[in-house]
NUMISE-517516 format. One line per 10 residues: number of its first residue (from 1); their letters; for each residue x, y, z of C-alpha. Coordinates in Angstrom, 2 decimals. Layout:
NUM> a> X:Y:Z | ...
***
This chain:
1> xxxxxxxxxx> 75.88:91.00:97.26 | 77.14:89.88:94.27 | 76.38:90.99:90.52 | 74.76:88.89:88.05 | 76.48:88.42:84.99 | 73.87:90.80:83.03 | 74.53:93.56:86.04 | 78.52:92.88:85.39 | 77.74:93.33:81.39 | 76.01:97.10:82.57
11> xxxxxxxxxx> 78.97:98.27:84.51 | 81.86:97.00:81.71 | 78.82:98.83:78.66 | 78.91:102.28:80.97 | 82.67:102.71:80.77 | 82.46:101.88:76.95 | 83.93:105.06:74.90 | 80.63:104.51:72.97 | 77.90:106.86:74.18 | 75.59:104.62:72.42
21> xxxxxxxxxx> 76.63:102.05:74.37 | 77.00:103.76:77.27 | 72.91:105.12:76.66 | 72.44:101.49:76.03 | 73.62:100.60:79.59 | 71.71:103.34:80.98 | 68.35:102.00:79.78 | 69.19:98.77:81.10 | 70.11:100.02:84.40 | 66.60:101.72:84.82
31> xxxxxxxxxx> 64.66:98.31:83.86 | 67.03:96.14:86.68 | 65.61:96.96:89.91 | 68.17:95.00:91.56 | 71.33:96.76:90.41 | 69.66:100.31:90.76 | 68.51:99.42:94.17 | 71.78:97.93:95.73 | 73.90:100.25:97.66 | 77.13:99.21:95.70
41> xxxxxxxxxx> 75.95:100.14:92.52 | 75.82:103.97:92.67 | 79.33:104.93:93.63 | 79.98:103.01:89.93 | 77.70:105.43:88.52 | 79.13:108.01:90.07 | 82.81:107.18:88.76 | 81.66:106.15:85.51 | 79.87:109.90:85.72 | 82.94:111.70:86.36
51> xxxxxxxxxx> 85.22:110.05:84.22 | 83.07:110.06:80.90 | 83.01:113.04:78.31 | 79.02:112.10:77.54 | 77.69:113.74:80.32 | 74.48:114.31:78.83 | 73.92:110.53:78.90 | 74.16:110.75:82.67 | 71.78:113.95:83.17 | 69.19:112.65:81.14
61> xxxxxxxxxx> 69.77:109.39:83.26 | 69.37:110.96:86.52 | 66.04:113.01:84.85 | 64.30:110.32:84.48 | 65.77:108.59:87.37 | 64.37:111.25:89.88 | 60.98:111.63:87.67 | 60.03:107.49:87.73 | 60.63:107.88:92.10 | 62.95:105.04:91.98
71> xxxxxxxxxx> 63.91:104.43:96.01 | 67.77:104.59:94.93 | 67.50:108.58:94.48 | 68.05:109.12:98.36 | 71.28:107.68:97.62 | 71.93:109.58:94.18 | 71.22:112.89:96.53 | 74.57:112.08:98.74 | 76.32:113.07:94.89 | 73.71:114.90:92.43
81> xxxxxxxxxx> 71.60:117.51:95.00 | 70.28:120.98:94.74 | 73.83:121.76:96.11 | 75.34:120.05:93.16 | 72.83:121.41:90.47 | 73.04:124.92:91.38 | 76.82:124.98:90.69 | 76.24:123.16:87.50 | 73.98:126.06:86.31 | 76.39:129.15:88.16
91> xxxxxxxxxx> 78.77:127.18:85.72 | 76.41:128.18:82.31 | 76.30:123.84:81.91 | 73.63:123.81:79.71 | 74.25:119.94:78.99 | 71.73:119.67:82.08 | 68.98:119.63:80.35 | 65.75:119.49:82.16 | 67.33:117.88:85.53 | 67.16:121.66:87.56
101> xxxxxxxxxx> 63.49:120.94:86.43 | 62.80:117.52:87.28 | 64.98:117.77:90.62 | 62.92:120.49:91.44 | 59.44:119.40:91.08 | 60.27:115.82:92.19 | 62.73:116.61:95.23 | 61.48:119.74:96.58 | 64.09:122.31:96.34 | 62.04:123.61:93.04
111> xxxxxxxxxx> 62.23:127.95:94.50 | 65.53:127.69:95.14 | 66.63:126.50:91.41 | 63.86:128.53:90.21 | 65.73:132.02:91.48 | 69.10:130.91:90.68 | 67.97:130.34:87.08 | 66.17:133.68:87.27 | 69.15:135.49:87.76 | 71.48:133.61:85.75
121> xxxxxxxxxx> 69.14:133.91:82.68 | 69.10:137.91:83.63 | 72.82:137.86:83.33 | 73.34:135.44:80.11 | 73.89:136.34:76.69 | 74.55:133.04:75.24 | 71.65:131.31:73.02 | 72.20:127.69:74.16 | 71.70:129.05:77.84 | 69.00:131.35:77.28
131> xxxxxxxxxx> 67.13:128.44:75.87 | 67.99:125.89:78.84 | 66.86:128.23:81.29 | 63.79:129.37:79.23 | 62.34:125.37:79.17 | 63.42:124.66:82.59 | 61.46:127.94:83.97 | 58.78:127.08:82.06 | 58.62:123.70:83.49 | 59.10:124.87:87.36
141> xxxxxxxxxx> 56.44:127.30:86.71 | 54.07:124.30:87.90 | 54.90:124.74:91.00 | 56.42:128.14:91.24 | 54.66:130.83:88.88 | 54.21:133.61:90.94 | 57.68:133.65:92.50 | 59.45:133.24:88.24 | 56.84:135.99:87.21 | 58.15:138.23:89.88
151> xxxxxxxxxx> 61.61:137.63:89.19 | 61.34:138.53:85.65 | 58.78:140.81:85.39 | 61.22:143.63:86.07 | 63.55:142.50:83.97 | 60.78:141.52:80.49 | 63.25:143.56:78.05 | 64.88:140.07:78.53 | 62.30:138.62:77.50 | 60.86:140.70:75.10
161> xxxxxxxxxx> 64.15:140.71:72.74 | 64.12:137.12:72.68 | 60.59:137.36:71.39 | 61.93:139.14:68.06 | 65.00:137.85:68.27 | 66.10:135.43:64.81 | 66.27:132.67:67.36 | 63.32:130.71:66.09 | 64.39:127.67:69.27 | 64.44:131.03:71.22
171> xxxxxxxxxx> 61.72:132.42:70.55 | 59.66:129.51:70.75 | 60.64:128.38:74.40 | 60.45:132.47:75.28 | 56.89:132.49:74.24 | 55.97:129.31:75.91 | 57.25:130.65:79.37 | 55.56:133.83:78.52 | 52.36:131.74:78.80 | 53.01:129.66:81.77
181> xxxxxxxxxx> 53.48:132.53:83.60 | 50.34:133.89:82.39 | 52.03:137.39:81.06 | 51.24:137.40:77.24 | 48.42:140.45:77.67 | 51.34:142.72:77.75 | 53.39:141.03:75.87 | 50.52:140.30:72.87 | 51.57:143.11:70.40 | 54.75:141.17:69.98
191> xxxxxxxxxx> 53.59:137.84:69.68 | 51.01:139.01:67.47 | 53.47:140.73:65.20 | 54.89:137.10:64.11 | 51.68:136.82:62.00 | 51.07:139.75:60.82 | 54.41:141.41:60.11 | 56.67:139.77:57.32 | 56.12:137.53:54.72 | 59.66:134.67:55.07
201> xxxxxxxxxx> 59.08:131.10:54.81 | 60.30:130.61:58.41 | 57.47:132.95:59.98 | 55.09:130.89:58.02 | 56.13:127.92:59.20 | 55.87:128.96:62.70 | 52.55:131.21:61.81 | 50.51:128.89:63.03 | 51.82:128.13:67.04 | 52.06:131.72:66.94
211> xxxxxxxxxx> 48.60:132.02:66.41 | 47.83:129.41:69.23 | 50.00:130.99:71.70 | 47.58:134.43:70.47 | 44.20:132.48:70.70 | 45.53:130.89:74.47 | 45.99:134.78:75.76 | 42.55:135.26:74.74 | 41.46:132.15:77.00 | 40.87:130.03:74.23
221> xxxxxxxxxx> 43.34:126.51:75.06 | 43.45:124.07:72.36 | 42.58:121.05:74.41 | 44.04:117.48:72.65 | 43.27:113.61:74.06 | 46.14:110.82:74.49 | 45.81:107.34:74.92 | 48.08:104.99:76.12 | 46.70:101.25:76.27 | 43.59:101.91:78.72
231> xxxxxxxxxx> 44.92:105.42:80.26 | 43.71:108.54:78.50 | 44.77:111.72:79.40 | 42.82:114.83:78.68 | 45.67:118.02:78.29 | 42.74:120.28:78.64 | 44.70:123.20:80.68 | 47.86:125.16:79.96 | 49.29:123.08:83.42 | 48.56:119.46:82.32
241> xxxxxxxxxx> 50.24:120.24:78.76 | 53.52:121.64:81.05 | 53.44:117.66:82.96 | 53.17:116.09:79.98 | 55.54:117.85:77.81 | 57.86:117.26:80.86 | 57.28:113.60:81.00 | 57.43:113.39:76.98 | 60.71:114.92:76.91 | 62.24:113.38:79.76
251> xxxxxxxxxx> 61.26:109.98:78.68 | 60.87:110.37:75.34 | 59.86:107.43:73.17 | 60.07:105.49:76.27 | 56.66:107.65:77.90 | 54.38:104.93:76.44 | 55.58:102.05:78.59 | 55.93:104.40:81.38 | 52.26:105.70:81.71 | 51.46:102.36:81.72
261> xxxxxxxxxx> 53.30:100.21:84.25 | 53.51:103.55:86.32 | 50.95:104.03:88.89 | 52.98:106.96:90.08 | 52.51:108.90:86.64 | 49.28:108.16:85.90 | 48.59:110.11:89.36 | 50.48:112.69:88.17 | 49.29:112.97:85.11 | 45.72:112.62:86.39
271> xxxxxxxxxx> 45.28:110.28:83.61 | 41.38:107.96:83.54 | 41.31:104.65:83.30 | 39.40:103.63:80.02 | 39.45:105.48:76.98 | 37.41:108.07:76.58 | 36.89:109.60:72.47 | 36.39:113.33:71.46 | 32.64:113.48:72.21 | 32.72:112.45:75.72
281> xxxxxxxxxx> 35.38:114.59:76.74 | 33.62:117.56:75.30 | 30.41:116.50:76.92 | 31.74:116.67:80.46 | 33.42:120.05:79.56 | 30.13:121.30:78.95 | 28.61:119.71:81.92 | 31.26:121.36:84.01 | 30.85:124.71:82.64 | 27.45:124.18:83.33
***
């Protein structure tokens, strides 16, 4: 096999000292089914991966990598597994982002990261951590609530002082896993003291997603449409929102194209085919209430 000249151009852009470049390279790499496919291309990645400062660049790569099911990630596993991952986050390497999370849900190994994030989140003091393990628990909790409720439910001090804590990120992602894993009842007085207590310019700000969070304990989701060419989605349910906030900030502004030349995340989305406006929607919620 031998690399086109636009394939050669993506190798010499990923050992640029650029990270825009390098990110540049990255996004061309995903759209080139050749390159990604061809055996010789990832042991390139993977010494471009470990001799590059922007590692970030390649973890959100490999994200998105494992969420779009290209066919190459069989080979990715013989260098980023759950082996690999799981000493990434015994390290405290928050610059993983959201791959424990993807890798997870997408490659099966999601109870395993789940408990090793558990405990590491027990044991961490750090705010940049507390926050990466916060939106990638809250992500796994798809698959694996009941298992991340009982890990932390005998430790919910933890979770509790990061609820009043002057972390606003913090406190944000802490009540957000609070909800996936359906324990706000008992932890509503505090929640509920972001509205009422305190009169700063910050709580304001944030009075009103407090006040969501409140009305979704009660049972009362906000549901929201979005349309993407001929595929609406309906986020009517506290699990849909937690795929498509995982697919929105995996891909980012690159989601639109996705959901629609992907068959694979319409499915998983559960997306319809033809749009479908405000009054419909809430016409077959009634009819299935009904």
């Amino acid at each position: 096999y031998k690399f086109s000249e636009q394939q050669e151009k993506i190798i010499e852009l990923l050992q640029h000292k650029s990270a825009s470049e390098q990110d540049k390279a990255l996004l061309q790499l995903e759209n080139d089914d050749g390159i990604m496919k061809h055996f010789d291309f990832v042991p390139i990645l993977v010494h471009n991966f470990k001799h590059t400062t922007k590692e970030q660049l390649y973890y959100d790569f490999l994200s998105r990598t494992y969420l779009m099911n290209y066919e190459v990630c069989d080979q990715l596993d013989q260098h980023f597994d759950f082996k690999f991952i799981c000493r990434q986050i015994q390290n405290r390497n928050a610059k993983l982002d959201l791959l424990p999370a993807v890798y997870g849900l997408f490659q099966n190994s999601g109870s395993e990261i789940s408990q090793l994030l558990c405990s590491e989140f027990i044991e961490s003091k750090s705010n940049d951590f507390n926050l990466f393990c916060l939106k990638n628990l809250t992500f796994l909790s798809i698959n694996h609530q009941q298992e991340i409720q009982n890990s932390l439910y005998e430790n919910i001090q933890k979770l509790e002082d990061l609820l009043q804590s002057d972390d606003i990120p913090s406190k944000m992602a802490a009540i957000e896993l609070v909800l996936s894993l359906n324990i706000g009842k008992e932890l509503y007085h505090i929640i509920q003291d972001e509205i009422v207590g305190g009169n700063s310019k910050q709580k304001v700000d944030y009075r009103k997603f407090f006040q969501q969070a409140l009305n979704e304990i009660n049972g009362e989701f906000e549901p929201c449409l979005k349309t993407y060419g001929r595929q609406t989605l309906n986020i009517d349910s506290r699990e849909r929102k937690l795929k498509y906030g995982l697919c929105c900030e995996v891909l980012g502004d690159r989601i639109s194209t996705a959901l629609l030349n992907s068959e694979y995340l319409q499915n998983y989305l559960c997306t319809t085919d033809g749009y479908m406006n405000a009054h419909e929607i809430e016409k077959s919620q009634r009819k299935e209430r009904q």
